[in-house]
DSSP file (Angstrom, degrees, kcal/mol; ACC not computed):
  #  RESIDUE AA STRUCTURE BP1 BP2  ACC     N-H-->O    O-->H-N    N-H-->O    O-->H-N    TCO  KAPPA ALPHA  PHI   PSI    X-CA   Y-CA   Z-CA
    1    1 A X              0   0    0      0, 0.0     2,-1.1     0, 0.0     0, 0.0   0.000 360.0 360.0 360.0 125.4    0.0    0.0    0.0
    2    2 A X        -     0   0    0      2,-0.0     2,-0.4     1,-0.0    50,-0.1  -0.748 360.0-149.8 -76.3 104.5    1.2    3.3   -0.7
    3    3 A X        -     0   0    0     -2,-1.1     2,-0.4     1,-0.0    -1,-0.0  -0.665   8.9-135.5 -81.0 132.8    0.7    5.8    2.0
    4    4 A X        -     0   0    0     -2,-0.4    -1,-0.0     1,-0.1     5,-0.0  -0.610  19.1-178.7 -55.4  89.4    0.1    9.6    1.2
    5    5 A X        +     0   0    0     -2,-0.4     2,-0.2     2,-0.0    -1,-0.1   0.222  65.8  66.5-114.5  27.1    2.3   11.8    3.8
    6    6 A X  S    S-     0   0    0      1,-0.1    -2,-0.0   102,-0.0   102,-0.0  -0.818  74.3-141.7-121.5 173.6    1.0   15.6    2.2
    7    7 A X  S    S+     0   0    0     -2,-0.2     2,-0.9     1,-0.1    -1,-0.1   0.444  78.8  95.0-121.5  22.6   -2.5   16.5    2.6
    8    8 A X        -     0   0    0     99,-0.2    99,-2.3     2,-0.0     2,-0.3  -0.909  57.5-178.9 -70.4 109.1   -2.5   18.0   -0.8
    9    9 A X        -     0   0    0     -2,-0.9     2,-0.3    97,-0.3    97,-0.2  -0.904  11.1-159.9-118.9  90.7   -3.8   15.4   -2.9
   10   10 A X        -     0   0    0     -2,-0.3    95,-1.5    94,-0.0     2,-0.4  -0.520   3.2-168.6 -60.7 119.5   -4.3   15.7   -6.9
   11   11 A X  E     -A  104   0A   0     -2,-0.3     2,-0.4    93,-0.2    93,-0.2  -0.973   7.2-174.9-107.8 133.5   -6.5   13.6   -9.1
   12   12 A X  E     -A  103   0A   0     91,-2.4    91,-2.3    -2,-0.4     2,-0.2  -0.846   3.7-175.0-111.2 148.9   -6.2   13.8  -13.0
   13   13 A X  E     +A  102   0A   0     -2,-0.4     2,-0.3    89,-0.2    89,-0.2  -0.876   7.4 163.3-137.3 157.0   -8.3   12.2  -15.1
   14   14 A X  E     -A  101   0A   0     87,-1.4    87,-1.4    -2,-0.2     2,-0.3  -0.962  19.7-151.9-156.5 171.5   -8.5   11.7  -18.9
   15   15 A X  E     +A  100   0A   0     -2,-0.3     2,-0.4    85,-0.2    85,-0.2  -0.959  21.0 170.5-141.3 146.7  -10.1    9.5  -22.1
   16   16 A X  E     -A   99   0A   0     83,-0.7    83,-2.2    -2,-0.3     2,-0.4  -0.964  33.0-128.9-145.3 133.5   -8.6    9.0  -25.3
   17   17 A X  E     -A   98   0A   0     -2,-0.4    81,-0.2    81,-0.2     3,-0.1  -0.899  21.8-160.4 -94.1 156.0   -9.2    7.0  -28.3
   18   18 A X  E     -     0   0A   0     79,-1.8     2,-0.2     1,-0.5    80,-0.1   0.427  59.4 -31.8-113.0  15.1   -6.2    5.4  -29.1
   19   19 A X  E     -A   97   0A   0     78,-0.6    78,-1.2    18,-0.0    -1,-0.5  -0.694  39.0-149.4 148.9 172.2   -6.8    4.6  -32.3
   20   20 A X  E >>  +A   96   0A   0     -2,-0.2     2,-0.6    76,-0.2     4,-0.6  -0.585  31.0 156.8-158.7  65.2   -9.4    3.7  -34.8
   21   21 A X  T 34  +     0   0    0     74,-1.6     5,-0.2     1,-0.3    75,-0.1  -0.088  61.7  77.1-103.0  53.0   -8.0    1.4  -37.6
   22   22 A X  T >4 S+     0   0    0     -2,-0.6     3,-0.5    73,-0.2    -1,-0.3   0.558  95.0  62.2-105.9 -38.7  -10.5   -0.3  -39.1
   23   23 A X  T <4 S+     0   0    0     -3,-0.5    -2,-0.2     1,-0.2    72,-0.0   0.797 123.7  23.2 -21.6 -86.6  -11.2    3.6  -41.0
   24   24 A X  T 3< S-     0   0    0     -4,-0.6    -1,-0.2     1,-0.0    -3,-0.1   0.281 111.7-107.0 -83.0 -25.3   -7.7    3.2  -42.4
   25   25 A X    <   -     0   0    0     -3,-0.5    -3,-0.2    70,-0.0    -4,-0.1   0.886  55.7-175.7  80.4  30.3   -6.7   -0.7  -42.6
   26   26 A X     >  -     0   0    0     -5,-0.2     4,-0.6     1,-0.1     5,-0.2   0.128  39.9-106.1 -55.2-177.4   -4.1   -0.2  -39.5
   27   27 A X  H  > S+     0   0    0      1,-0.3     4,-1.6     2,-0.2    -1,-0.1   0.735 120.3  58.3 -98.2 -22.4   -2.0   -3.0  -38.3
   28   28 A X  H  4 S+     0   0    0      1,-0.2    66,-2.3     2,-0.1    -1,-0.3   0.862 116.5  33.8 -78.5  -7.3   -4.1   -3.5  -35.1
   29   29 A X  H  4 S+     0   0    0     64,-0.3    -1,-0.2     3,-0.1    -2,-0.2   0.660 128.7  38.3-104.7 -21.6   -7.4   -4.2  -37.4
   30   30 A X  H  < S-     0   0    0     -4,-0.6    -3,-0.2     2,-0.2    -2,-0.1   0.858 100.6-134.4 -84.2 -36.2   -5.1   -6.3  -40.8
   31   31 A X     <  +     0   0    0     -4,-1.6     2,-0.3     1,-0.4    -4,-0.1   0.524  66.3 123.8  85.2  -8.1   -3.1   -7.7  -38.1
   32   32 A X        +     0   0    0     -6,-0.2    -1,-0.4     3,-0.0    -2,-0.2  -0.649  63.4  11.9 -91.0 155.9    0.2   -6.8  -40.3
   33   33 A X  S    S+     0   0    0     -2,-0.3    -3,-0.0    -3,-0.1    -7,-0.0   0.277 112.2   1.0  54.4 178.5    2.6   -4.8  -38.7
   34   34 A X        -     0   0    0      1,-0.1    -3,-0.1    53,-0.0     3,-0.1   0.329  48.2-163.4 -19.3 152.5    3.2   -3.7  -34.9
   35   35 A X        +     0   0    0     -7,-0.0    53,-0.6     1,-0.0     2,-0.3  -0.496  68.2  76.4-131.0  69.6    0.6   -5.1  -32.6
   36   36 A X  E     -C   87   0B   0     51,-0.2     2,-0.4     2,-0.0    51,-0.2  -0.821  58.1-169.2 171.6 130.1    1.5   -2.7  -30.0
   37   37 A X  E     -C   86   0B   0     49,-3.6    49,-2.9    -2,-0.3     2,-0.4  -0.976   3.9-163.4-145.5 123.6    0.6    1.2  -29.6
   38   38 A X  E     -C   85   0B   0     -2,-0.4     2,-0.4    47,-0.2    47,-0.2  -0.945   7.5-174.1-126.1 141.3    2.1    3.8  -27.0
   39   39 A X  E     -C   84   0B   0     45,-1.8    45,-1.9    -2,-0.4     2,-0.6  -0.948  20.9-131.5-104.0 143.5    0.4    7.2  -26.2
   40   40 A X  E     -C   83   0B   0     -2,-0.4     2,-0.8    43,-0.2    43,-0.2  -0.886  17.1-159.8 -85.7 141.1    1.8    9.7  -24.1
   41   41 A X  E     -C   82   0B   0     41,-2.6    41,-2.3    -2,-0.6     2,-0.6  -0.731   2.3-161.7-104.1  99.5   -0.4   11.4  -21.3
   42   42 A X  E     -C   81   0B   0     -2,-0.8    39,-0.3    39,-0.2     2,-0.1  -0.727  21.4-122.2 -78.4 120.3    0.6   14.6  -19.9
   43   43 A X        -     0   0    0     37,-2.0     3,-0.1    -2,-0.6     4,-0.1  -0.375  20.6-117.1 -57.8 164.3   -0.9   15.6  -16.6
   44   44 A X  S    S-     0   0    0      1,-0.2     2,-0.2   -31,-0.1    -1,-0.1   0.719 101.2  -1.2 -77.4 -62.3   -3.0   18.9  -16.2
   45   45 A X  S    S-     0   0    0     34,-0.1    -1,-0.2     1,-0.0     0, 0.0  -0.802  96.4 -81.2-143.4 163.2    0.0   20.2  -13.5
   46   46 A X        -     0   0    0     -2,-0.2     2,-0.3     1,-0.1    62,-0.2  -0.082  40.9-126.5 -59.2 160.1    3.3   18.4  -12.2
   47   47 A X        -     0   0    0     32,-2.1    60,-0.2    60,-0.1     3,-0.2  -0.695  18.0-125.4 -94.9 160.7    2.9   15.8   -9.3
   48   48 A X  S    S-     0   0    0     58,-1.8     2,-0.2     1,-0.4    59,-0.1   0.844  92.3 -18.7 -84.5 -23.7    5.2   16.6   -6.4
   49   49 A X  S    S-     0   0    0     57,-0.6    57,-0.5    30,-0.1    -1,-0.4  -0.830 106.5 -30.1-158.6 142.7    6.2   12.8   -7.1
   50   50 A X        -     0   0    0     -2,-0.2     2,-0.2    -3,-0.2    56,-0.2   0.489  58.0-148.4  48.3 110.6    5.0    9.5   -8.9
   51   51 A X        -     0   0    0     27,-0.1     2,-0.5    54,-0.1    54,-0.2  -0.800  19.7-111.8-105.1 155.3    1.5    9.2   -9.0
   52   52 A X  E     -B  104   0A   0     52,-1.1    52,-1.2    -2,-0.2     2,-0.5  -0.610  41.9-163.3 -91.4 152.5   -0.3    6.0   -8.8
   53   53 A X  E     -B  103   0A   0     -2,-0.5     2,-0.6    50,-0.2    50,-0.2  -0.964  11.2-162.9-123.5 116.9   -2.0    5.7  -12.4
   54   54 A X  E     -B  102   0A   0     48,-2.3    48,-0.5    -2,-0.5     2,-0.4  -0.900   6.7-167.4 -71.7 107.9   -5.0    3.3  -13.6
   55   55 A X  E     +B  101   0A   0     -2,-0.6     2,-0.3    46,-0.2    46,-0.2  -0.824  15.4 164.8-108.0 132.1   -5.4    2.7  -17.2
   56   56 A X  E     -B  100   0A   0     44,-1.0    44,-1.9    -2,-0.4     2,-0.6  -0.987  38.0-112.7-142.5 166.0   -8.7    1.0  -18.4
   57   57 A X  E     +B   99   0A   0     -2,-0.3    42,-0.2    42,-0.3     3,-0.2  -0.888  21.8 178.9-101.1 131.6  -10.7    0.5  -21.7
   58   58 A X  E    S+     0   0A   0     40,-1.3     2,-0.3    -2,-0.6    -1,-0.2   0.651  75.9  19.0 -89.7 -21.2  -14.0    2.3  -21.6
   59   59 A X  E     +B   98   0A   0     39,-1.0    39,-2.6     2,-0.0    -1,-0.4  -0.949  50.4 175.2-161.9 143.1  -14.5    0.8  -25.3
   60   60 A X  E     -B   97   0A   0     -2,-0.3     2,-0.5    37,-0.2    37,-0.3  -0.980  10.7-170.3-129.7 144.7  -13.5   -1.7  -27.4
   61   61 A X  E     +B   96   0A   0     35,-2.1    35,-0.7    -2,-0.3    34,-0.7  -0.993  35.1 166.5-122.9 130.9  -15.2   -2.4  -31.1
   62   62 A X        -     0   0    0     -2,-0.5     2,-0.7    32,-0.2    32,-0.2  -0.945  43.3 -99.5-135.5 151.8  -13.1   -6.0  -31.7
   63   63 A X    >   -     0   0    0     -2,-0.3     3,-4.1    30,-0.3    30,-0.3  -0.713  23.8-144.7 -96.1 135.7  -14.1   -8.6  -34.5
   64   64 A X  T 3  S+     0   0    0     -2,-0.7    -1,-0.1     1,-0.3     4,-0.1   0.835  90.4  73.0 -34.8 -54.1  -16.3  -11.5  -33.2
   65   65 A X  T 3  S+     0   0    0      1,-0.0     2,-0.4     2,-0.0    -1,-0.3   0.675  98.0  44.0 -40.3 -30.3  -14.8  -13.9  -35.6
   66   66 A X  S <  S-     0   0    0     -3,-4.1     3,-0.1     1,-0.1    27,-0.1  -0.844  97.1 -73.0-139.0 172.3  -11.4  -14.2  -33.8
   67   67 A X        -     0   0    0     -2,-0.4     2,-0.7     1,-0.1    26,-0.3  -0.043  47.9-133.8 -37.2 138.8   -9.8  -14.5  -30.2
   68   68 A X        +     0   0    0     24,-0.1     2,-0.8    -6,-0.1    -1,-0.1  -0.794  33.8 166.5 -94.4 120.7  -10.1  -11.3  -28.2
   69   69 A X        +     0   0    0     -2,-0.7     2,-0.4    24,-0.2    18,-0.1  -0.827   8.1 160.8-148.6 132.9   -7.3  -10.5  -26.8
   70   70 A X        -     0   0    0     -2,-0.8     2,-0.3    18,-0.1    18,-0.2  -0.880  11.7-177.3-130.5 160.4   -6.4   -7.4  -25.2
   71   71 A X        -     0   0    0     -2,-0.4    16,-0.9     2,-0.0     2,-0.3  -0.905  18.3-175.7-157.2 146.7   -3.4   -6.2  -22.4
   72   72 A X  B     +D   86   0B   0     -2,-0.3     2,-0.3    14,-0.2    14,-0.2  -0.970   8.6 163.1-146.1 124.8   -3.6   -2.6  -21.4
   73   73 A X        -     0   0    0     12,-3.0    12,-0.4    -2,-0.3     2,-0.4  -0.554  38.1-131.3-140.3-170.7   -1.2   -1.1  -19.3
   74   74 A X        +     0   0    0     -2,-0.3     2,-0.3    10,-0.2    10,-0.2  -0.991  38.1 175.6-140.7 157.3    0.4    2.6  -17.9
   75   75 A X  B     +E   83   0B   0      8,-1.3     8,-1.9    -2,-0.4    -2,-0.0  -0.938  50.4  30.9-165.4 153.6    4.5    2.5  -18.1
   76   76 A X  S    S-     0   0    0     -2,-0.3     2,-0.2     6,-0.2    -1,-0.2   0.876  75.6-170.0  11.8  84.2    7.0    5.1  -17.4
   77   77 A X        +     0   0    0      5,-0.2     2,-0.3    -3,-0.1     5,-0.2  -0.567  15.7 146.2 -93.9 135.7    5.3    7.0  -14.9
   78   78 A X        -     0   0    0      3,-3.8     3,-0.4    -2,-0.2   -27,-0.1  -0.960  55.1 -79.4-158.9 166.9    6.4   10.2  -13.7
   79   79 A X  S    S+     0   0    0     -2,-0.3   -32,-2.1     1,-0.3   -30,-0.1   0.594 118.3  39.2 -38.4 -36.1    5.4   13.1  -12.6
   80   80 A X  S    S-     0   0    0    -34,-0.2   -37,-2.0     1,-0.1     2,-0.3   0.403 127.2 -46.2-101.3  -6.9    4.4   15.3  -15.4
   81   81 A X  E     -C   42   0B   0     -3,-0.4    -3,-3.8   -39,-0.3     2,-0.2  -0.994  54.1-130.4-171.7-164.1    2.7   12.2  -17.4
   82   82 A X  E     -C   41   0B   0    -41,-2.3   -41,-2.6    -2,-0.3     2,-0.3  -0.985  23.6 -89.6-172.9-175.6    3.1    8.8  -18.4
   83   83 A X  E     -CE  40  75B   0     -8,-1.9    -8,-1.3    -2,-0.2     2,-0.7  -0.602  26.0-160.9-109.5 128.8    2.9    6.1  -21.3
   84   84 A X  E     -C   39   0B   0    -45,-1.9   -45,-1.8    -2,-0.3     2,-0.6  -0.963  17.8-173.7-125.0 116.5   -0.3    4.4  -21.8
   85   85 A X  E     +C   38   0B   0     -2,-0.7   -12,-3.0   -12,-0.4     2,-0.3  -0.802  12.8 177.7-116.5 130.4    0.4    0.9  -24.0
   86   86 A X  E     +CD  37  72B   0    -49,-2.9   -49,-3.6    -2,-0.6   -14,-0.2  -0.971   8.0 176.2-141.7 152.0   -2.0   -1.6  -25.5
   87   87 A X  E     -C   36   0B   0    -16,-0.9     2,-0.3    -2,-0.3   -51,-0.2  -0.976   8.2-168.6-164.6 135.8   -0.9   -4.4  -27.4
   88   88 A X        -     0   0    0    -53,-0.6   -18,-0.1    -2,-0.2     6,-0.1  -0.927   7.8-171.3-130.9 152.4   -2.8   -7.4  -28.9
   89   89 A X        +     0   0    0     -2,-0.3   -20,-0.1     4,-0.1    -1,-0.0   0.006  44.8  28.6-112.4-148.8   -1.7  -11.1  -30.7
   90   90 A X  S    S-     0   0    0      1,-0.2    -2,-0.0   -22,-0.1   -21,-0.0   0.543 115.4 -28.5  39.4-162.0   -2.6  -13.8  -32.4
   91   91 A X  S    S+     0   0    0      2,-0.0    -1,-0.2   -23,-0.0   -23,-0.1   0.701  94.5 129.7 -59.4 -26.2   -5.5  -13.5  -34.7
   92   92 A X        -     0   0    0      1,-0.1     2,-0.4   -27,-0.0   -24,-0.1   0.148  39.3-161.8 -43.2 127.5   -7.2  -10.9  -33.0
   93   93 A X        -     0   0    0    -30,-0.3     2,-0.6   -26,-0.3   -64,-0.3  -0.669   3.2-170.0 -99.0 155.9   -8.5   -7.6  -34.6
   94   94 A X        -     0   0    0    -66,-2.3   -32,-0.2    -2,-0.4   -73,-0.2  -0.765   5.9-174.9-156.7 115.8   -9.3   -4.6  -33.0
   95   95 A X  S    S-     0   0    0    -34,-0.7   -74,-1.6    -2,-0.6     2,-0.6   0.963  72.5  -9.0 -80.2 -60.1  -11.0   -1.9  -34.8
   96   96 A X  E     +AB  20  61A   0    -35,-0.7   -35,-2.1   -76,-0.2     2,-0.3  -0.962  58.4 178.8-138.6 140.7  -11.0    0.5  -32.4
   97   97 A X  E     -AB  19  60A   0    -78,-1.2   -79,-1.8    -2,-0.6   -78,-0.6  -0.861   9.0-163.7-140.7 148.8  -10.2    0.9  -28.5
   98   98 A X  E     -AB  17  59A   0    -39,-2.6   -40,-1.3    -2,-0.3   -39,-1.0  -0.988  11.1-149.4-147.1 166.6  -10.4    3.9  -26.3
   99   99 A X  E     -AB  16  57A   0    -83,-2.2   -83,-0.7    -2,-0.3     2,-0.4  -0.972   6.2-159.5-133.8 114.8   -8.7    4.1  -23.0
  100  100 A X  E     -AB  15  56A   0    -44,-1.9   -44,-1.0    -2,-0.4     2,-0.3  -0.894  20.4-176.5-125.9 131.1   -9.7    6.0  -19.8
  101  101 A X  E     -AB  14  55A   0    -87,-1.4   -87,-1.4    -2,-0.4     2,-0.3  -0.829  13.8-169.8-116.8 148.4   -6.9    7.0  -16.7
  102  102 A X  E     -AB  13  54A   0    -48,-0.5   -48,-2.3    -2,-0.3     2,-0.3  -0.960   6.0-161.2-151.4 160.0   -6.5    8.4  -13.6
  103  103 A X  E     -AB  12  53A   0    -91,-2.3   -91,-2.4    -2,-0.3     2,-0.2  -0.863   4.2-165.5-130.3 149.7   -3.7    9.3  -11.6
  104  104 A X  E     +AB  11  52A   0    -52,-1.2   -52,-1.1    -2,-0.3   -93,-0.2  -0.845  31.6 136.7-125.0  76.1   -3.8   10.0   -7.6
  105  105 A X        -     0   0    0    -95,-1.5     2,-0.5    -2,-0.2   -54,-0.1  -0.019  54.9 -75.5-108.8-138.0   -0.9   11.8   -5.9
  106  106 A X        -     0   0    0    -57,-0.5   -58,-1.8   -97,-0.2   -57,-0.6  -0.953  43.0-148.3-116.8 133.8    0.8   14.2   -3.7
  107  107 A X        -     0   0    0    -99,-2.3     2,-0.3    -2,-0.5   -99,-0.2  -0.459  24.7-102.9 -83.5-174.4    0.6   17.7   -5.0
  108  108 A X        -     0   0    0    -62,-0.2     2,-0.2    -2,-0.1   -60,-0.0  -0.861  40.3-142.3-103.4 144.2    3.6   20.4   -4.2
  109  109 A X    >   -     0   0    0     -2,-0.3     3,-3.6     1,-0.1    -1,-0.0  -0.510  22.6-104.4-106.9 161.2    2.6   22.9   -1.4
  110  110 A X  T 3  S+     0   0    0      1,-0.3    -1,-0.1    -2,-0.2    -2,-0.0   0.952 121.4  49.9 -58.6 -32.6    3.4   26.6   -1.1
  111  111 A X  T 3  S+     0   0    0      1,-0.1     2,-0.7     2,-0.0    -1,-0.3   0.319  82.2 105.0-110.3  34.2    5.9   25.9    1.4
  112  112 A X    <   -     0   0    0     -3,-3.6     2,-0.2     2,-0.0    -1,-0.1  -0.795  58.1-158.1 -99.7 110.2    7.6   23.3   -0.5
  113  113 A X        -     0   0    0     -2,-0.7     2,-0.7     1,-0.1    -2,-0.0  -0.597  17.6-135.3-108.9 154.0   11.0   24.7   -1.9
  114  114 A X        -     0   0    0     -2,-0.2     2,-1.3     2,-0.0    -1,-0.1  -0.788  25.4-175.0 -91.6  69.4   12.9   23.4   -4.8
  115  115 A X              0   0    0     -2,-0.7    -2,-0.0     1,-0.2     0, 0.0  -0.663 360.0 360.0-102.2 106.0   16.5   23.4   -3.3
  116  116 A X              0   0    0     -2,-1.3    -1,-0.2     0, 0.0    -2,-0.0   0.512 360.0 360.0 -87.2 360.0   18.9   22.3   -6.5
């Protein structure tokens, strides 16, 4: 468990589509090329440090016909953003996905100084 030692506490939130390839013939809907797609997510304001981040799909348009397979994740997390990655295998198509996050941290306080 992470505990929280400021009592300025920031939530950011966001949604995204992260792509839409069945429009276009992309690799995630042909199945040729990458199967694997990174956004980057800027917070709103800085965190005073590492925020904890949750990444989910609020929609996914996949075709019936083959395996569904999905992995969705958040990766290099930092203070001013992070990396949001989905990646699919196999047979699987995925016409379109969209991804919704939020991040929970410590903000910085007036009388927190920046001593370099």
């Amino acid at each position: 468990m992470r505990r929280l030692n400021n009592h300025l506490i920031g939530v950011d939130r966001g949604s995204v589509v992260l792509f839409s390839d069945y429009q276009d013939g992309g690799a995630m809907w042909t199945g040729h090329g990458p199967r694997e797609l990174r956004r980057v997510i800027e917070f709103a304001e800085p965190f005073a440090d590492e925020p904890v981040v949750q990444v989910s799909m609020s929609m996914w348009d996949m075709d019936q016909k083959t395996n569904q397979r999905a992995d969705i994740s958040a990766e290099m997390v930092n203070p001013q953003g992070f990396v949001i990655v989905f990646r699919t295998w196999g047979d699987t198509r995925v016409a379109r996905v969209r991804a919704d996050w939020l991040a929970i941290g410590e903000l910085k306080g007036e009388d927190d100084w920046d001593i370099g």
